[in-house]
N, C-alpha and C positions, 0 to 999 in steps of 0.2 A: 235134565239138560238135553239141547238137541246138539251139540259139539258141531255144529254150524260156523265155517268161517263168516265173518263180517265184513271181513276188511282183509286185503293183501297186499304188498306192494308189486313193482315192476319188476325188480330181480325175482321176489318171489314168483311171479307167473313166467319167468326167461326160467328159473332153475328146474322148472317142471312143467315145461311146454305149453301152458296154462293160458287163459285168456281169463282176465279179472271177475268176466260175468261167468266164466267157466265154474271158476272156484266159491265166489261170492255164495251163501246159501247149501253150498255142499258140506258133504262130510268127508273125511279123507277117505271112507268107504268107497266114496263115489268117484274121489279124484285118482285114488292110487289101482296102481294093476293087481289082478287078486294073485295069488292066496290076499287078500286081508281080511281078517278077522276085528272088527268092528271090537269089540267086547275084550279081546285078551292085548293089542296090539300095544306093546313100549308108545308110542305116542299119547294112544287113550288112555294108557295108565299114568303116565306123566303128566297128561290134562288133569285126571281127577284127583291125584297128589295135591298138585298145585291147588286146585278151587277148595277141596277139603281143609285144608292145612291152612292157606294164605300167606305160602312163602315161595319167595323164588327158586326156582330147579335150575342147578345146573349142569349139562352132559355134555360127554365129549364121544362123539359117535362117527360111524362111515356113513354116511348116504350116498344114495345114487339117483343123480339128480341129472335129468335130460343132458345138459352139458357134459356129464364126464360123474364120477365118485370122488367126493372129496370127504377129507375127515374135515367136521366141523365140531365149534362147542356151541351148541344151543341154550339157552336162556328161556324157560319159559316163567313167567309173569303173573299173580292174581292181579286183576284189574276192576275196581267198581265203578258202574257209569252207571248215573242215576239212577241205583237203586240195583242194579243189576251187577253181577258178576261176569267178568270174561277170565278169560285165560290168552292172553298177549305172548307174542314166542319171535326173538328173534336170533338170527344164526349167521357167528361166523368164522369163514373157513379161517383154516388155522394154517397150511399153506396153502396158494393160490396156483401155483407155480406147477405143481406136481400135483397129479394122478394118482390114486391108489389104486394097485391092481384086488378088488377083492373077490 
């Protein structure tokens, strides 16, 4: 697997400063500020959960997302398109209102 996003929406490219064609083809290697660690990172391990398994994940976690850190619950998704396997992920915040200072 190349863990290649496909596809993003609008808030997605607003909550991390991103421009569609930014993200589209990368890896969150490429999108997020280092330290990342490709290989050991909670996101890629929750990617390969998900495709392994072919069950829904669901977490509840802090991010820090260009706007501000909010806790969210994330959903991520096995998805087959023609033959092919994705991993689908969507997120959200659980208050909008408020900040977390972390």
């Amino acid at each position: 697997k190349t863990w290649q996003y496909v596809y993003c929406n609008d808030l997605f490219c607003e909550w991390f400063a991103r421009t569609r064609e930014q993200v589209i083809g990368n890896t969150d290697a490429a999108l997020f500020d280092p330290p990342f660690d490709e290989s050991t990172s909670k996101y890629r391990l929750d990617d390969i959960e998900v495709s392994q398994y072919g069950q829904v994940l669901r977490t509840e976690e802090i991010v820090q997302f260009a706007t501000g850190t909010q806790r969210v619950i994330t959903f991520k998704v096995p998805m087959a398109i023609n033959g092919n396997l994705y991993v689908g992920g969507a997120c959200v915040v659980i208050d909008d209102k408020e900040h977390i200072n972390a």
